[in-house]
DSSP file (Angstrom, degrees, kcal/mol; ACC not computed):
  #  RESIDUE AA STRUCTURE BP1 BP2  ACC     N-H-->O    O-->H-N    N-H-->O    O-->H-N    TCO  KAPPA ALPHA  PHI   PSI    X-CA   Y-CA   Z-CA
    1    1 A X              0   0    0      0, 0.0     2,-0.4     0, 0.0     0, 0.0   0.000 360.0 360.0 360.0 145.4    2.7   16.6    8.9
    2    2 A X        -     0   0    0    124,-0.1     2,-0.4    52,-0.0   124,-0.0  -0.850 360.0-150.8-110.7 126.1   -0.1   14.4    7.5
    3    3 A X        -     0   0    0     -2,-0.4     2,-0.1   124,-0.1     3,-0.1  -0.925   5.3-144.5-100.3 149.7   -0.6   10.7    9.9
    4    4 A X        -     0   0    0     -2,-0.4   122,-0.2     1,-0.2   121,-0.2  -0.300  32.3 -96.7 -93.9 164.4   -1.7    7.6    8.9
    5    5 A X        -     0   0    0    120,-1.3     2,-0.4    23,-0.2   119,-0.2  -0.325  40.8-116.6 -61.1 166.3   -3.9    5.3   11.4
    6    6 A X        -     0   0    0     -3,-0.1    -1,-0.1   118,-0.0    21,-0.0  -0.531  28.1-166.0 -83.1  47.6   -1.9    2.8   13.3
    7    7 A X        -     0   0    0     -2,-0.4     2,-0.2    21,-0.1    16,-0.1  -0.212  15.4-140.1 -85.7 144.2   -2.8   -0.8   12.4
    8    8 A X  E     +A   22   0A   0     14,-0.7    14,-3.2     2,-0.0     2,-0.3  -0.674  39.0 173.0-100.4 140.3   -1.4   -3.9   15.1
    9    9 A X  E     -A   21   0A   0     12,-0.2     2,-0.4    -2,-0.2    12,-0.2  -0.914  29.8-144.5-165.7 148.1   -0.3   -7.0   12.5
   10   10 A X  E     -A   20   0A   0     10,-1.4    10,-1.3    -2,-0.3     2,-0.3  -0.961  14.3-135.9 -99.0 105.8    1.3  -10.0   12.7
   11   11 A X  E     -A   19   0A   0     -2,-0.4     2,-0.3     8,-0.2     8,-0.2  -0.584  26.7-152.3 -94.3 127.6    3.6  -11.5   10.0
   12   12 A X  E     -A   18   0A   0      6,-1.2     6,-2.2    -2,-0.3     2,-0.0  -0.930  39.9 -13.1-109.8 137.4    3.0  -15.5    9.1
   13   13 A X        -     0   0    0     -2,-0.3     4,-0.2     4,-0.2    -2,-0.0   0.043  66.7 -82.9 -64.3-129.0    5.0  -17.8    8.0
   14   14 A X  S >  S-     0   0    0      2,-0.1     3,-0.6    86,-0.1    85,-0.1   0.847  97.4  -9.2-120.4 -56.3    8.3  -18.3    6.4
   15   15 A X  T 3  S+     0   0    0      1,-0.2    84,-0.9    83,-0.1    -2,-0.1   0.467 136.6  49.7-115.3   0.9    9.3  -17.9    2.6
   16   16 A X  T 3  S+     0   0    0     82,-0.2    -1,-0.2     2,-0.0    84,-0.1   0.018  88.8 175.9-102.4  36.7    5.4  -17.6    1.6
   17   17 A X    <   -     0   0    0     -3,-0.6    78,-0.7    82,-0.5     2,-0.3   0.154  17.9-169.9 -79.2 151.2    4.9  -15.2    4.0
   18   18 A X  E     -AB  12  94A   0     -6,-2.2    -6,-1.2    76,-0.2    76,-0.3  -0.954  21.1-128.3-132.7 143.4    1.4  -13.2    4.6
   19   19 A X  E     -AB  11  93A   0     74,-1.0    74,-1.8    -2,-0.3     2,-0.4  -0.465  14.9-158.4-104.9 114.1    0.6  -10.2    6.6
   20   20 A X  E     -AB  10  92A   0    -10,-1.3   -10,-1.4    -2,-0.2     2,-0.3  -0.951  16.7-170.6 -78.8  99.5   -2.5  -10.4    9.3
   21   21 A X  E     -AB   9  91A   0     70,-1.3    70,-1.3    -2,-0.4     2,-0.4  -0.771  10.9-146.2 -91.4 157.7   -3.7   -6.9   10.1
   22   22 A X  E     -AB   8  90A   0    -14,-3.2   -14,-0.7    -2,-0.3     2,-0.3  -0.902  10.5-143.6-106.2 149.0   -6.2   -6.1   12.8
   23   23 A X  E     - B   0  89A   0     66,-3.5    66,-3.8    -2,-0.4     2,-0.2  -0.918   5.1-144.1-115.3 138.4   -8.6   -3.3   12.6
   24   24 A X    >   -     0   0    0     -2,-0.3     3,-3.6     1,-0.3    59,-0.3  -0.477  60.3 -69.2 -92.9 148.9   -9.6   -1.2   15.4
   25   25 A X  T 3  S+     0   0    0     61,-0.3    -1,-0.3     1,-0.3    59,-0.2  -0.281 122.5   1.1 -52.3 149.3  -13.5   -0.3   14.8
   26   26 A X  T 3  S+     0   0    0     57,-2.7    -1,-0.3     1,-0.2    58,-0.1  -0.009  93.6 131.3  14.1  21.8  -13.4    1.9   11.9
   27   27 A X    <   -     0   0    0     -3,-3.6    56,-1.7    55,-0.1     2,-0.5  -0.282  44.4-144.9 -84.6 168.6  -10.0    2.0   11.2
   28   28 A X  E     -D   82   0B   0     54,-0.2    97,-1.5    -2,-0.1     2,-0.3  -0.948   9.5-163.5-138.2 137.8   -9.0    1.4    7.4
   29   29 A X  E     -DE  81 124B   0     52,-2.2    52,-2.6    -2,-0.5     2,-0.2  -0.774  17.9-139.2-116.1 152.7   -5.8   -0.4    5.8
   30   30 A X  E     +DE  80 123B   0     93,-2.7    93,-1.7    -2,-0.3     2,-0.2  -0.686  26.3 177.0-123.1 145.9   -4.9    0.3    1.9
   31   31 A X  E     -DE  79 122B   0     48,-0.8    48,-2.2    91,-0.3    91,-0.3  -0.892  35.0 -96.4-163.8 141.0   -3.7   -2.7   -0.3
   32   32 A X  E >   -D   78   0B   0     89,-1.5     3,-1.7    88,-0.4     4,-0.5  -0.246  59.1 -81.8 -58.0 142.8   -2.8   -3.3   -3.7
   33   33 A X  T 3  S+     0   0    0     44,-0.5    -1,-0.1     1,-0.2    42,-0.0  -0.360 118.7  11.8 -66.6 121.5   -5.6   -4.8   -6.0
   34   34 A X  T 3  S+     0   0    0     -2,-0.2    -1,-0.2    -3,-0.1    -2,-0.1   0.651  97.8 111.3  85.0  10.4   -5.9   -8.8   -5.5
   35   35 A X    <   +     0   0    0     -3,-1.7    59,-1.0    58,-0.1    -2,-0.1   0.948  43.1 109.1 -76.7 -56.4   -3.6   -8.6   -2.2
   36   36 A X        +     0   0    0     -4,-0.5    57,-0.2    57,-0.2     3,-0.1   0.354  40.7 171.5 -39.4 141.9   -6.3   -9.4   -0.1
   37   37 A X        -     0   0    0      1,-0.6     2,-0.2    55,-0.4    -1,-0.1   0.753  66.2 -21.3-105.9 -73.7   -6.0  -13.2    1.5
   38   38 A X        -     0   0    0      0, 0.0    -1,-0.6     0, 0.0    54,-0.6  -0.772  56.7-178.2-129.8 155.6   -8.8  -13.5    4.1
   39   39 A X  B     -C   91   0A   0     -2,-0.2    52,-0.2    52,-0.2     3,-0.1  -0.815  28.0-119.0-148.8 165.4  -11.0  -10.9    6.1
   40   40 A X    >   -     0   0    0     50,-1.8     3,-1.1    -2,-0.3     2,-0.6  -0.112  46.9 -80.7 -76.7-176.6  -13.8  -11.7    8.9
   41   41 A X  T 3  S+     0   0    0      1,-0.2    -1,-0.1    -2,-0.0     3,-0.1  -0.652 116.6  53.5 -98.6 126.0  -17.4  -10.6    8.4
   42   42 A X  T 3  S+     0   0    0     -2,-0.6    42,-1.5     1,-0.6     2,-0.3   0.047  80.9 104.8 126.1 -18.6  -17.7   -6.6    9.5
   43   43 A X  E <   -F   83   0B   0     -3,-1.1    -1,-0.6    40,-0.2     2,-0.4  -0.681  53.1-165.5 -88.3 148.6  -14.6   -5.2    7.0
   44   44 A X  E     -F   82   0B   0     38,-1.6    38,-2.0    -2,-0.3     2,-0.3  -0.902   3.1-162.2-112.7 150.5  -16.1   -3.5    4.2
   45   45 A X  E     -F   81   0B   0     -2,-0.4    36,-0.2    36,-0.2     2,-0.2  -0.911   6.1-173.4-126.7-179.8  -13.5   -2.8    1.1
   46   46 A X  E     -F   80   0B   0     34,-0.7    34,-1.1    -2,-0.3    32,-0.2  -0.847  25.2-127.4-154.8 112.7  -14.0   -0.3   -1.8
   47   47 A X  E     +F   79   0B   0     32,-0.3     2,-0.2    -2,-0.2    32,-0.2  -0.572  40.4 174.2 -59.0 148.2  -11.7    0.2   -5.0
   48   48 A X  E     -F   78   0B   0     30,-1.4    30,-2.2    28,-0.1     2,-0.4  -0.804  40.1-104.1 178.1 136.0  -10.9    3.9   -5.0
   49   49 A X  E    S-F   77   0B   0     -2,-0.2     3,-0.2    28,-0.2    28,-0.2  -0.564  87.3  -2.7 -67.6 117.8   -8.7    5.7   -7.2
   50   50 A X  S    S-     0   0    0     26,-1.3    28,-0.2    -2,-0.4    80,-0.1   0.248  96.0 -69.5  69.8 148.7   -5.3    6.6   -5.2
   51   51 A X        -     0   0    0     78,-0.3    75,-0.3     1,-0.1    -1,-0.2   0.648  51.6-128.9 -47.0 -29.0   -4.3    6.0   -1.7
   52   52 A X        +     0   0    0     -3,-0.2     3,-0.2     2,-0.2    -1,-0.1   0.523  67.7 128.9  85.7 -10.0   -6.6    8.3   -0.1
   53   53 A X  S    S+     0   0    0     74,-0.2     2,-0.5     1,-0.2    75,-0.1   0.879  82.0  36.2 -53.6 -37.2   -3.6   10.2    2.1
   54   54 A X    >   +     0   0    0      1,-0.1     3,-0.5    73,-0.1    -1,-0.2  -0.921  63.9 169.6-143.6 101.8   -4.8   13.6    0.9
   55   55 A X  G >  S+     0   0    0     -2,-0.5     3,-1.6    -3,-0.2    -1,-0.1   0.817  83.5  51.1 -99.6 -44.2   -8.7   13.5    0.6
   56   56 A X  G 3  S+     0   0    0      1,-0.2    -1,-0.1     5,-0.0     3,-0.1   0.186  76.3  92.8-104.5  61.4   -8.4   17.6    0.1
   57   57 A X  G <  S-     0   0    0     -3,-0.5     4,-0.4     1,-0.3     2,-0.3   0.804  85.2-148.3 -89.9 -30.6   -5.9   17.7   -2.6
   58   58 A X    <>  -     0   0    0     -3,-1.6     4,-1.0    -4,-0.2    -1,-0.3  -0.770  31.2 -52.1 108.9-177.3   -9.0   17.8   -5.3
   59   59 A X  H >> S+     0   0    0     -2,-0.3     4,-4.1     2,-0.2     3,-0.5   0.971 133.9  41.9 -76.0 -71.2   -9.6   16.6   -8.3
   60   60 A X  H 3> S+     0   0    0      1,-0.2     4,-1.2     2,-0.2    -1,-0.1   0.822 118.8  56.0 -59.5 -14.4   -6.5   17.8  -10.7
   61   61 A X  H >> S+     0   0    0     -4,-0.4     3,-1.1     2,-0.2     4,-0.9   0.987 108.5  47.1 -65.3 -51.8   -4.2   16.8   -7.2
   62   62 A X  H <X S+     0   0    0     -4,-1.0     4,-2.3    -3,-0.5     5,-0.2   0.812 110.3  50.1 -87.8 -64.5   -5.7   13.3   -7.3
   63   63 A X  H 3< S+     0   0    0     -4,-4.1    -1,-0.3     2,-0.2    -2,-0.2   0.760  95.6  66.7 -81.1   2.4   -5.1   12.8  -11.0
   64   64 A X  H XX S+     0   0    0     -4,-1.2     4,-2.3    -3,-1.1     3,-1.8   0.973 113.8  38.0 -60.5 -67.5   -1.3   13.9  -11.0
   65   65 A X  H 3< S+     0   0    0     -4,-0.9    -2,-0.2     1,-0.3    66,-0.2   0.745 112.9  49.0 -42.3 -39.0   -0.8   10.5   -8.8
   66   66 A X  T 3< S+     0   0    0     -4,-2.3    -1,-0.3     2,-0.2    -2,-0.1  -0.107 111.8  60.2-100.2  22.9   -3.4    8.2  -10.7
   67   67 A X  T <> S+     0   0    0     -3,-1.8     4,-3.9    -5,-0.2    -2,-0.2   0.602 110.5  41.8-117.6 -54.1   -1.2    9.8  -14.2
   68   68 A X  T  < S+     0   0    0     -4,-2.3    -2,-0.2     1,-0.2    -3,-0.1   0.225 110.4  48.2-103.8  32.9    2.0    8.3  -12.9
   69   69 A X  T  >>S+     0   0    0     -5,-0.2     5,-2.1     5,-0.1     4,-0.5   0.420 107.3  56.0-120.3   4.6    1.2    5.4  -11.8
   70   70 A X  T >45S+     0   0    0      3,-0.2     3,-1.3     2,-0.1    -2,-0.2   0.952 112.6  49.1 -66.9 -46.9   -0.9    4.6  -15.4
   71   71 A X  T 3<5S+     0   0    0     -4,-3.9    -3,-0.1     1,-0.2    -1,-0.1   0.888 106.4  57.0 -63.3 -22.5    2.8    5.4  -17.1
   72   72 A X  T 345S-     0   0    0     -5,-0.1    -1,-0.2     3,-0.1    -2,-0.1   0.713 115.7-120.2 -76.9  -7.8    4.3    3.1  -14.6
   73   73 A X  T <<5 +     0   0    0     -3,-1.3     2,-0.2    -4,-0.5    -3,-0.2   0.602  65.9 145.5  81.5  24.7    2.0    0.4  -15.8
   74   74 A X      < -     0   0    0     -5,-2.1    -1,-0.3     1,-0.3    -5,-0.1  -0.431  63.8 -87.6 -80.0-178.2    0.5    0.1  -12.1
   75   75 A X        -     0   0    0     -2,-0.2    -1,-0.3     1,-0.1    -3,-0.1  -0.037  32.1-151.2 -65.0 161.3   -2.6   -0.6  -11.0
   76   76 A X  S    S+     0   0    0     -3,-0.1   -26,-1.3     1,-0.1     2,-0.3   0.416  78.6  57.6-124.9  -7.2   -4.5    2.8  -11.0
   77   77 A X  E     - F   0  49B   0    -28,-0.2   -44,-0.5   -30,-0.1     2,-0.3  -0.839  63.8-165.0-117.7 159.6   -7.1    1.6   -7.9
   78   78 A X  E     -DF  32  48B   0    -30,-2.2   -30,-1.4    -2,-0.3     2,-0.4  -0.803  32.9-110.3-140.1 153.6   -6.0    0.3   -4.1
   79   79 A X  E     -DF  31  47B   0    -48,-2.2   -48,-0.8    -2,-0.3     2,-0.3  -0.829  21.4-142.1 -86.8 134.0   -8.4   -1.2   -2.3
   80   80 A X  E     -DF  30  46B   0    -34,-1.1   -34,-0.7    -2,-0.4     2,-0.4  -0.764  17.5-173.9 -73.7 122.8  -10.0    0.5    1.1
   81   81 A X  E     +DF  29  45B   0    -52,-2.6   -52,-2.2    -2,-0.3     2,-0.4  -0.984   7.1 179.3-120.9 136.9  -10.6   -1.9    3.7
   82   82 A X  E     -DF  28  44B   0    -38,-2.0   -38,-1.6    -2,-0.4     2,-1.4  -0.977  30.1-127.9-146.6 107.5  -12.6   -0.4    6.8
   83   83 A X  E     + F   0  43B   0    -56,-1.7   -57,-2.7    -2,-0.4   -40,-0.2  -0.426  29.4 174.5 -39.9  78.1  -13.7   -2.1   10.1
   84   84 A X        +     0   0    0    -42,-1.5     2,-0.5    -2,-1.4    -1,-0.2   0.349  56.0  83.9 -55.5  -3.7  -17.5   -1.3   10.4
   85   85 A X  S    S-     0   0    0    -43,-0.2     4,-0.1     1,-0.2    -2,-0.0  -0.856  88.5-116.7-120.3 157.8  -18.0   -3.3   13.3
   86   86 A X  S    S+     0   0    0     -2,-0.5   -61,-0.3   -61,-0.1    -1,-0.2   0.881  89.1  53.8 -57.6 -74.1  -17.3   -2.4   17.0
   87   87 A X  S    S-     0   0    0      1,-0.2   -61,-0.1   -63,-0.1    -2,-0.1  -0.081 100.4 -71.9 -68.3 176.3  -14.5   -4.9   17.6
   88   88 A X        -     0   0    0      1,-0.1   -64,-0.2   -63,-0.1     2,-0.2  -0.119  47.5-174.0 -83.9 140.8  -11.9   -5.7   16.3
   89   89 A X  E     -B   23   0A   0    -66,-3.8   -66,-3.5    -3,-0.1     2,-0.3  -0.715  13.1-134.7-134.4 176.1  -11.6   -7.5   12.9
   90   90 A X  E     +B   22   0A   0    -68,-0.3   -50,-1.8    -2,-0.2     2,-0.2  -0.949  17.0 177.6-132.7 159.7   -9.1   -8.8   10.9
   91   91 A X  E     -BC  21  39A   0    -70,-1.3   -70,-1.3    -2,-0.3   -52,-0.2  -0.789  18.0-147.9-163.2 120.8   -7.9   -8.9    7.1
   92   92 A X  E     -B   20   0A   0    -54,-0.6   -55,-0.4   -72,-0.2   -72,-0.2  -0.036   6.9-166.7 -80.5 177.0   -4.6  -10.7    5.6
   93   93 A X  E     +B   19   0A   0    -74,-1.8   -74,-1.0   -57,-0.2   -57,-0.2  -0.661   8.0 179.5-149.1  92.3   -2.7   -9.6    2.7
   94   94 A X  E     -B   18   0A   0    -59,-1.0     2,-0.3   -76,-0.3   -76,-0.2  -0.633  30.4-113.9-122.2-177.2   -0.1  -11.9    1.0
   95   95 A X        -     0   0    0    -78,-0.7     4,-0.1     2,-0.2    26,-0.0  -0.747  29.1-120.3-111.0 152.9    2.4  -11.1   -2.2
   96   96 A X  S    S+     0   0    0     -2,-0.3     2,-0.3     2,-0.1    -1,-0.1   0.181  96.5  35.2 -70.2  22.9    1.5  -13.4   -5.4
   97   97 A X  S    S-     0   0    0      2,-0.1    -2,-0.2   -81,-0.0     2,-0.1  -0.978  97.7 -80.0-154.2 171.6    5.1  -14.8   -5.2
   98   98 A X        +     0   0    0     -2,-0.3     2,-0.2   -82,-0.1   -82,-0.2  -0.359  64.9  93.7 -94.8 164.1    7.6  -15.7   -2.4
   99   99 A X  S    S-     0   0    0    -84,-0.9   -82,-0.5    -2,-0.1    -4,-0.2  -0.797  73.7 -53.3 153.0 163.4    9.8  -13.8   -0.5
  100  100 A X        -     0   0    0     -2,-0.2     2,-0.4   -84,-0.1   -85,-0.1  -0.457  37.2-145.3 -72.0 133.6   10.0  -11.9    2.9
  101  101 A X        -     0   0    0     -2,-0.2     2,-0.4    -6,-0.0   -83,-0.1  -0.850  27.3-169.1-100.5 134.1    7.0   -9.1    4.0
  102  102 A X        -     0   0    0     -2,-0.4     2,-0.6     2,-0.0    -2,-0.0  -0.988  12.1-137.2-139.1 128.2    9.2   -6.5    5.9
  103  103 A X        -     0   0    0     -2,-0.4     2,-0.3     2,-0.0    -2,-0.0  -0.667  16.0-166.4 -88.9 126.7    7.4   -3.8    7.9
  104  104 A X        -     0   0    0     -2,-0.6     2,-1.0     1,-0.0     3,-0.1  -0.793  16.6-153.3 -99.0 127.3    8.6   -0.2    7.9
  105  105 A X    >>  -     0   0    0     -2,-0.3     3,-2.5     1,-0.2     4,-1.0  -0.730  17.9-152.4-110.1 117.0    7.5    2.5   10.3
  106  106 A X  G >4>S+     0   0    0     -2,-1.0     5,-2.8     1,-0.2     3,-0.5   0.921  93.2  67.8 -61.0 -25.8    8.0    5.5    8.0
  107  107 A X  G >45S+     0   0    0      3,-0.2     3,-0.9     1,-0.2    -1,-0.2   0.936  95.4  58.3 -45.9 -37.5    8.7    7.8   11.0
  108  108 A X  G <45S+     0   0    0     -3,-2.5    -1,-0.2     1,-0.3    -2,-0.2   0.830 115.9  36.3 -65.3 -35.6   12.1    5.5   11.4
  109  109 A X  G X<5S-     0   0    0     -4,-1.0     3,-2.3    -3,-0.5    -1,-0.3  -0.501 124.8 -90.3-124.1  38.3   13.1    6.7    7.4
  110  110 A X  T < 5S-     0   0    0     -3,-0.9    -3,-0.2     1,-0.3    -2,-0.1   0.818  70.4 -67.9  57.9  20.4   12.0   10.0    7.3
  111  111 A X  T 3 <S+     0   0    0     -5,-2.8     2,-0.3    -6,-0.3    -1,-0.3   0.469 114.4  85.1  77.3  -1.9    8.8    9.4    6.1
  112  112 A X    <   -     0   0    0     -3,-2.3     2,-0.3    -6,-0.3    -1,-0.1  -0.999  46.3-179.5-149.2 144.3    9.7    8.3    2.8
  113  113 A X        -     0   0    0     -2,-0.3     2,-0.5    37,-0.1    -7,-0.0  -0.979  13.6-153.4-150.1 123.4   10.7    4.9    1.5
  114  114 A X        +     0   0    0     -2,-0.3     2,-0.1    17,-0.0    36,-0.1  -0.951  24.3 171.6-123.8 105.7   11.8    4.0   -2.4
  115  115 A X        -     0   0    0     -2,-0.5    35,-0.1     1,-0.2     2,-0.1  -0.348  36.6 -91.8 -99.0-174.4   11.1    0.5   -3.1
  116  116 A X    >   -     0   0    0     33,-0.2     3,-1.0     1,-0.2    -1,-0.2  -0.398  64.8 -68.1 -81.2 177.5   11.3   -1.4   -6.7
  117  117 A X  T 3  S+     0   0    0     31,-0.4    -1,-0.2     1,-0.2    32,-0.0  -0.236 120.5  15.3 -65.1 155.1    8.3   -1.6   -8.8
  118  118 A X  T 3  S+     0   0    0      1,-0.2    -1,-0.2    -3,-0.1    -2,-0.0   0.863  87.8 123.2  64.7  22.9    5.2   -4.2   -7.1
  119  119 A X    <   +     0   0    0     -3,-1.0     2,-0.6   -24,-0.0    -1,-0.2   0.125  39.2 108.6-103.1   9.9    7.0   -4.1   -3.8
  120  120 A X        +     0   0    0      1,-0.1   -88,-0.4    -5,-0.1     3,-0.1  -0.829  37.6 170.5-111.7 133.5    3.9   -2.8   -2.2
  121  121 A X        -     0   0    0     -2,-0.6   -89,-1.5     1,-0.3     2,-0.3   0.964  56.9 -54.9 -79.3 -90.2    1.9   -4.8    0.2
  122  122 A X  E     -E   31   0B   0    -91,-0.3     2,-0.3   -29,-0.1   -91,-0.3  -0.970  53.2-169.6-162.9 145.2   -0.6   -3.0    2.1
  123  123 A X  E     -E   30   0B   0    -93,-1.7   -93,-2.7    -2,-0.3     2,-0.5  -0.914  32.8 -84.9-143.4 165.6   -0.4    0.5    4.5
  124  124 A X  E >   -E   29   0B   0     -2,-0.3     3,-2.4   -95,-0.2   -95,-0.2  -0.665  53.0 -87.8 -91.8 138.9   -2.5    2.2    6.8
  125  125 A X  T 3  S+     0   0    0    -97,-1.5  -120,-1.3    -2,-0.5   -97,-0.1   0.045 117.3  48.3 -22.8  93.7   -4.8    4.6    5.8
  126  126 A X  T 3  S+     0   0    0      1,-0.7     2,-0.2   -75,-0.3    -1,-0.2   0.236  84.4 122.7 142.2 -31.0   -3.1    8.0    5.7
  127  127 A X    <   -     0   0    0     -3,-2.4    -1,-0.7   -76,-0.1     2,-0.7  -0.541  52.7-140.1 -57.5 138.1    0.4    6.7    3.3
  128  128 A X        -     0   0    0     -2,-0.2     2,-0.7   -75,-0.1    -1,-0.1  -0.924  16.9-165.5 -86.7 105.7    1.0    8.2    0.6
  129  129 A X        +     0   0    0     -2,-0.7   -78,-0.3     2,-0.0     2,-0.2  -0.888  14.9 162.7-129.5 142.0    2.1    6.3   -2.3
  130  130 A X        -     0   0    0     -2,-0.7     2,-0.2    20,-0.3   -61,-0.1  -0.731  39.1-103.2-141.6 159.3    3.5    7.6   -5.1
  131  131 A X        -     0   0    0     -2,-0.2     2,-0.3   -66,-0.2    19,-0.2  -0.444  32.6-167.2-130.0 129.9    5.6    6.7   -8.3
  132  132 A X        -     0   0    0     17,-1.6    17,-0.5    -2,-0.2     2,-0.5  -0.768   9.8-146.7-113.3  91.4    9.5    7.8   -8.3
  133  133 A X        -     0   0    0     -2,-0.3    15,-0.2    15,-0.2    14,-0.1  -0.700  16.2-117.0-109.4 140.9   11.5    7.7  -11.4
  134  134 A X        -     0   0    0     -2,-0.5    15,-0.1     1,-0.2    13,-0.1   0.253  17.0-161.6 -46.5 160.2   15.6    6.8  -11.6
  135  135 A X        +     0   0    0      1,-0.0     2,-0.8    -3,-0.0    -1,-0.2   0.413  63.2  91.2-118.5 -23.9   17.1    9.5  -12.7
  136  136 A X    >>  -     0   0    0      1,-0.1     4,-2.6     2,-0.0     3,-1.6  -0.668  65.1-149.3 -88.0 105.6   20.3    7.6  -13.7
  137  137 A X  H 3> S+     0   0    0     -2,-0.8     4,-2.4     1,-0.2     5,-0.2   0.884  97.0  54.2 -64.7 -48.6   20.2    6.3  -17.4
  138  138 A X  H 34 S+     0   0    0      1,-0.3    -1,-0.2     2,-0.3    -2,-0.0   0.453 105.3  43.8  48.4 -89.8   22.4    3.4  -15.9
  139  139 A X  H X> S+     0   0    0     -3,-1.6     4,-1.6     3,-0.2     3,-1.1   0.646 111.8  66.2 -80.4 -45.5   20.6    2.3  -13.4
  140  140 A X  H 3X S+     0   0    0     -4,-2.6     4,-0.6     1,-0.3     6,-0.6   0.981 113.2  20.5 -48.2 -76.0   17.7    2.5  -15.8
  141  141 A X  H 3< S+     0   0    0     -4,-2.4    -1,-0.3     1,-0.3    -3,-0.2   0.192 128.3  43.1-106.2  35.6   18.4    0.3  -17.9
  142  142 A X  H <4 S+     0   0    0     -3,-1.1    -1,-0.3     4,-0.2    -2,-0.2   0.529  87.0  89.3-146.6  -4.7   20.7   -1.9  -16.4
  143  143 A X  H  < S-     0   0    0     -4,-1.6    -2,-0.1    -3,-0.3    -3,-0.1   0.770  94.8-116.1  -7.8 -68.1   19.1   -2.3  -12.9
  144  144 A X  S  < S+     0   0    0     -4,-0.6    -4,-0.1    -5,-0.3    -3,-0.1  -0.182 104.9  62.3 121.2 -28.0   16.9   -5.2  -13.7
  145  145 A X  S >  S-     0   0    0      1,-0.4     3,-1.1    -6,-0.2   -28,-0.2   0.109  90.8-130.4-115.8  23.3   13.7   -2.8  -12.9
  146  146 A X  T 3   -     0   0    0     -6,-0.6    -1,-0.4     1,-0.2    -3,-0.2  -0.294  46.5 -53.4  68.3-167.7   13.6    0.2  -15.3
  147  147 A X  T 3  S+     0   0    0     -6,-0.1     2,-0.3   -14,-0.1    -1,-0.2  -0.079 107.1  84.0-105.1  28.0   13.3    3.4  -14.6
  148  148 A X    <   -     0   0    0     -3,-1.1     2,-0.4   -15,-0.2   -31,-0.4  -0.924  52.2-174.5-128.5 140.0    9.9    3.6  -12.4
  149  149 A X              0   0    0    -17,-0.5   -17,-1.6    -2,-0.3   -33,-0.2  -0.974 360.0 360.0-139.1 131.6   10.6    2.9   -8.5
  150  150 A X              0   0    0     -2,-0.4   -20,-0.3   -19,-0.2   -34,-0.2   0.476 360.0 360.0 -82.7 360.0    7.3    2.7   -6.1
């Protein structure tokens, strides 16, 4: 079974909420492109194609993921953000519109978690995220989201 780092974070305020994580020297949090709020001086980020959970999947592994989330009409890059400095740093995350950030410890759900589309925040290094799509014409097209679930 593949584990992700562990990041400590604090959730702020109430119906604009944004997410503070802290980073332990060189540990690295994943984020959607444009999440990013704030970070202190010592995080480095890097755009990189895919989540970075499976570094020796290869090339043709890599691009099965970065395939479905071009048909889903996501974003095809997440951002890397990586403490470089010996203490501890910080770097926020908030959603472009309101609503509640609720944190999931994927151990708790079986390691897998099916949200709607854009419902992803930010994770620690080592998640895997990946494109699901409903299977129920139905729910497809009468869901309010389509047929693509992150």
């Amino acid at each position: 079974m593949k584990h992700s780092h562990e990041v400590d974070y604090k959730v702020f305020g109430d119906d604009l909420q944004f997410v503070e994580i802290e980073l332990d020297p060189k540990e690295t949090v994943i984020a959607e492109a444009g999440a990013m709020m704030y970070m202190e001086d010592g995080i480095s980020f890097e755009a990189k194609l895919g989540d970075g959970s499976n570094p020796k999947a290869g090339l043709f592994g890599a691009l099965g993921g970065i395939a479905k989330r071009a048909i889903s009409g996501e974003s095809l890059f997440l951002t890397h953000f990586t403490n470089k400095k010996a203490g501890k740093k910080h770097v926020a995350f908030g959603a472009p519109y309101p609503g509640k950030i609720v944190a999931v410890d994927l151990d708790e759900v079986n390691n897998e978690l099916l949200c709607q589309k854009e419902a992803f925040l930010c994770a620690a290094l080592g998640t895997e995220i990946s494109i699901a799509f409903q299977k129920k014409l139905g729910a497809g097209l009468f869901g309010g989201e389509g047929f693509i679930l992150e």
